[in-house]
C-alpha positions as CSV (number, residue, x, y, z in Angstrom):
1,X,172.2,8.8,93.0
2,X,170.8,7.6,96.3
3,X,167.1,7.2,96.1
4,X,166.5,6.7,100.2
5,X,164.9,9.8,101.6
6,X,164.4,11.1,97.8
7,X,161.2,13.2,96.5
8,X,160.0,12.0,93.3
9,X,157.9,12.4,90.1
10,X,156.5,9.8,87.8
11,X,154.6,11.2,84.7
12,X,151.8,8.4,83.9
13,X,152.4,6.7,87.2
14,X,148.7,4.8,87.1
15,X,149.4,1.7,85.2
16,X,152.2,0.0,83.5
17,X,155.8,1.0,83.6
18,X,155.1,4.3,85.5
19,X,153.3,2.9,88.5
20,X,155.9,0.0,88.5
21,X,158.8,2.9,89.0
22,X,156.3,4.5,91.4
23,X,156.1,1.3,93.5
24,X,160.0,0.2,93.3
25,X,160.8,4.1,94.4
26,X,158.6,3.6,97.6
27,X,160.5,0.0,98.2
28,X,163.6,1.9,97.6
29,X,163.0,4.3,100.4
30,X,161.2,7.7,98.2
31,X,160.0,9.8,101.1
32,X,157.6,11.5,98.5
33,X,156.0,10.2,95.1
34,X,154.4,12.5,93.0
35,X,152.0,10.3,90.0
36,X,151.2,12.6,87.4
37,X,148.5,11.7,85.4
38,X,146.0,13.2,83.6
39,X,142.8,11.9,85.9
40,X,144.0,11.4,89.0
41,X,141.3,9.7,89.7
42,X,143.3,6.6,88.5
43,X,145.8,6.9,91.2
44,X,144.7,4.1,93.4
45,X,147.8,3.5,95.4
46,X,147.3,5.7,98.8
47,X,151.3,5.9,99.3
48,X,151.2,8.2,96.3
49,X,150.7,11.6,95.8
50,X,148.1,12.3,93.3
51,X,149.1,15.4,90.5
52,X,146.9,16.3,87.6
53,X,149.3,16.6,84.7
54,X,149.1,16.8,81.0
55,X,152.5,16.3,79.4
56,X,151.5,17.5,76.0
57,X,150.4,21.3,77.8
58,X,153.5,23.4,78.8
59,X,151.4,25.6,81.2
60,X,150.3,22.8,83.2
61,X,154.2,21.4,83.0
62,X,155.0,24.7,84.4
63,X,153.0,25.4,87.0
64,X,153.2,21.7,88.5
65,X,157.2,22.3,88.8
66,X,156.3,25.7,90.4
67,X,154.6,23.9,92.6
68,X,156.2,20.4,93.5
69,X,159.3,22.7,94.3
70,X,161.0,19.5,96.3
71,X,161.5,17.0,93.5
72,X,164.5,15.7,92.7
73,X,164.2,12.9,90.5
74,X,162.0,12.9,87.7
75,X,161.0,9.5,86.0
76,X,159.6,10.8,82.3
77,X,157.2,7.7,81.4
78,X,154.1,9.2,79.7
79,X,153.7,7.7,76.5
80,X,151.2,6.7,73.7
81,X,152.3,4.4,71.0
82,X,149.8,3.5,68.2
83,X,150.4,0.7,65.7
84,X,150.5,1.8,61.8
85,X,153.4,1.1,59.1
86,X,155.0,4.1,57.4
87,X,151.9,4.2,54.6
88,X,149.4,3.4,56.9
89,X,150.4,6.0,59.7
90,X,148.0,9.3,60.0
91,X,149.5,12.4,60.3
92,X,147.2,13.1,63.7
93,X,148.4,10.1,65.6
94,X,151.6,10.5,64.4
95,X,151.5,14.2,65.9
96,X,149.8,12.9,69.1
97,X,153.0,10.4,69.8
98,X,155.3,13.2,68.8
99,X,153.5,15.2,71.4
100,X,153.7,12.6,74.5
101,X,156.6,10.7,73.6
102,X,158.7,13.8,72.7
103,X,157.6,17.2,73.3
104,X,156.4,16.1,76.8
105,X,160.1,15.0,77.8
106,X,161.2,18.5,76.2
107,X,158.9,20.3,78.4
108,X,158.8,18.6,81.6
109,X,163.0,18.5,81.8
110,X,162.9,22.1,80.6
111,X,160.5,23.1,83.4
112,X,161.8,20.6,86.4
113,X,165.5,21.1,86.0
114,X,166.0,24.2,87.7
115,X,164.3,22.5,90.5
116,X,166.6,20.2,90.2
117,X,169.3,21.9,90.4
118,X,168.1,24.2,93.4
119,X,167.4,20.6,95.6
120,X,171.3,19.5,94.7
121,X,171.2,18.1,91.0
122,X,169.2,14.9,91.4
123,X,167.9,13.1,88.2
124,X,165.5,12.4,84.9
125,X,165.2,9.2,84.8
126,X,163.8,8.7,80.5
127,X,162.0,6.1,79.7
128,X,162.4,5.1,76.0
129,X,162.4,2.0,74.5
130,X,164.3,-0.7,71.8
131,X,162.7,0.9,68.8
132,X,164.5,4.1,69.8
133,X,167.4,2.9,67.8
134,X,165.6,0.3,65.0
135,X,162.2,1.6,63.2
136,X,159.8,-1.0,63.6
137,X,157.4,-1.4,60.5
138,X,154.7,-2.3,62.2
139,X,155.4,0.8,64.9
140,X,156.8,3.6,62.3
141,X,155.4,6.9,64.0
142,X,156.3,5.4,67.6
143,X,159.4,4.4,67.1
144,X,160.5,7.8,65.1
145,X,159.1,9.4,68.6
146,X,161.2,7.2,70.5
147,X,164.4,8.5,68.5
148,X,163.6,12.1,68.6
149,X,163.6,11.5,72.7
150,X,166.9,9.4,72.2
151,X,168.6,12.1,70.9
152,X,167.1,14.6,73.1
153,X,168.0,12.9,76.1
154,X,171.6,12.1,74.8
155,X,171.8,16.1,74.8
156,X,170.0,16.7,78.1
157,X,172.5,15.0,79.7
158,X,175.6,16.7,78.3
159,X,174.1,20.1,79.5
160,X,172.7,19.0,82.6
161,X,175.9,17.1,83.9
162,X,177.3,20.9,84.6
163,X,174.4,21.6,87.0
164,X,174.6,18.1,89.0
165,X,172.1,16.8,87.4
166,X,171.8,13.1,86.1
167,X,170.3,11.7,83.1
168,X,169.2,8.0,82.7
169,X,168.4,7.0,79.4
170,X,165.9,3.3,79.8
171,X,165.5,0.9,77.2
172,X,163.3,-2.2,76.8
173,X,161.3,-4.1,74.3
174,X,158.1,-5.5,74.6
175,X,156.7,-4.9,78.6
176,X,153.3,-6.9,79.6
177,X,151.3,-3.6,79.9
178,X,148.1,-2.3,78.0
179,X,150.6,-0.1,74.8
180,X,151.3,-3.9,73.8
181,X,148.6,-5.7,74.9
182,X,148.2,-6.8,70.5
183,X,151.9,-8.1,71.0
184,X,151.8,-11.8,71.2
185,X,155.8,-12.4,71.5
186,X,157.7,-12.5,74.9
187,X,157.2,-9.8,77.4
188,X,158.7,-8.5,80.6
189,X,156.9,-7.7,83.4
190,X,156.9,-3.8,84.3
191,X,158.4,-4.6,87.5
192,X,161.8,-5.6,85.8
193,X,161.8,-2.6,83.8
194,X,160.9,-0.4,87.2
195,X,164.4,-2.5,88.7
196,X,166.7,-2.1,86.0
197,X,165.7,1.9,85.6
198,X,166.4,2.3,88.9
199,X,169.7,0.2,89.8
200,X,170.7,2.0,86.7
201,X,170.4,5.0,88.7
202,X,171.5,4.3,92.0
203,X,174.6,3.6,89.9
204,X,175.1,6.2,87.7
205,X,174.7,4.8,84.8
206,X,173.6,6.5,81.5
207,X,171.6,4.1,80.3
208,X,169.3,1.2,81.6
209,X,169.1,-2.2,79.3
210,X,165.9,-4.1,80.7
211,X,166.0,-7.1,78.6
212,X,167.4,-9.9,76.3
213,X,166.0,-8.1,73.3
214,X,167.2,-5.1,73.9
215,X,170.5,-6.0,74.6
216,X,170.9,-8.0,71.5
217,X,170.1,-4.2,69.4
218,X,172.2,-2.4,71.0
219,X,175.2,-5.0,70.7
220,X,174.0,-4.5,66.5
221,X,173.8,-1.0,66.4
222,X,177.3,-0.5,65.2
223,X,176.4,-2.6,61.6
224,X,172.4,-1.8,61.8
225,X,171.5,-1.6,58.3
226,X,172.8,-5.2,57.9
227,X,172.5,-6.7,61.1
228,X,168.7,-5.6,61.9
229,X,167.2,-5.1,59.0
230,X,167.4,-8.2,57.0
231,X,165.2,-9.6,60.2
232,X,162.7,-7.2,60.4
233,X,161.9,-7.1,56.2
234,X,162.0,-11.0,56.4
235,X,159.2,-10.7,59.5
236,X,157.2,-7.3,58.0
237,X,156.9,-9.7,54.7
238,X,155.6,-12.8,56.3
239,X,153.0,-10.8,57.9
240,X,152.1,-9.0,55.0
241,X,151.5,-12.5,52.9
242,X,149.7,-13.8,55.9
């Protein structure tokens, strides 16, 4: 999809990944970017076009694609991720990802795709990460809410193809933003992650592979269990004796 002269919408667009894809979509030649956020108060770039958006509350979801009638590629980014192992993890956070990381995608691409479709097909652009395809201990209820929007955007995009529309699936592991600022390992800067979603895009790809990491899951997906496992138990237990 060509973004030049493009109208756009970035859920969390304030910090981090989102305002990256907000900034690389004005370089790219956006005519129009849309940050939806919750305060938009925190929208300090003046290029953008501040919307006050809750992901987590359909009627707000709904009304903004009412309104923002012209947009034609959506960038889902809004996300929470909170660090607890499977038997540490509390039901309420575990809800609250499930409700950003998930339920948001479900209701913004239900309530933006026939806008979508009415402005020529454009795009969702999903932003996702590594631990959408390996549960990370130390990131159980984030990584499960990951998955569910894996396989939910895997499905999206079957439908959607028949109405024009595109659906861009981005992974990546650890970015250098404040959801992993406790992270002490290697991290990409948003910017790369806001480059490879969108080159992924202008070429019609299905899915967007931001890092080194990342790449190295996906090439172990097809033996998992044996591959990526062994790793993580060997890490999860040197922690747990440390």
């Amino acid at each position: 999809m060509k973004i030049e002269g493009s109208v756009a919408l970035v859920t969390g667009a304030n910090r981090g990944i989102g305002k990256a894809i907000a900034e690389e979509l004005l370089d790219r030649g956006a005519v129009k970017v849309y940050a939806a956020v919750r305060d938009v108060a925190t929208v300090t770039d003046p290029r953008l076009v501040p919307v006050k958006l809750d992901v987590t509350d359909a009627g707000q979801v709904a009304a903004a694609a009412a309104e923002l009638s012209d947009v034609e590629i959506v960038v889902n980014n809004a996300g929470i991720g909170i660090a607890a192992t499977p038997l540490t993890a509390t039901l309420d956070n575990a809800r609250a990802e499930l409700e950003v990381n998930y339920l948001g995608l479900v209701s913004t691409t239900q309530a933006f795709a026939p806008a979508l479709a009415a402005n020529g097909g454009g795009a969702f652009v999903n932003v996702l990460s590594v631990v959408s395809w390996v549960g990370a201990p130390t990131l159980a209820t984030y990584s499960a809410s990951k998955s569910a929007a894996w396989g939910f955007t895997n499905a999206a995009r079957v439908q959607l193809k028949l109405q024009g529309t595109h659906v861009v699936g981005v992974h990546v592991g650890p970015v250098d933003t404040d959801l992993s600022a406790g992270f002490e390992g290697d991290k990409i800067p948003p910017a790369a992650v806001a480059k490879s979603a969108l080159d992924a895009l202008e070429a019609g790809q299905s899915e967007a592979i931001a890092d080194e990491l990342t790449r190295g899951v996906k090439a172990a997906l097809h033996d998992d269990l044996n591959l990526l496992y062994p790793a993580l138990e060997a890490q999860f237990a040197a922690e747990a004796a440390s």
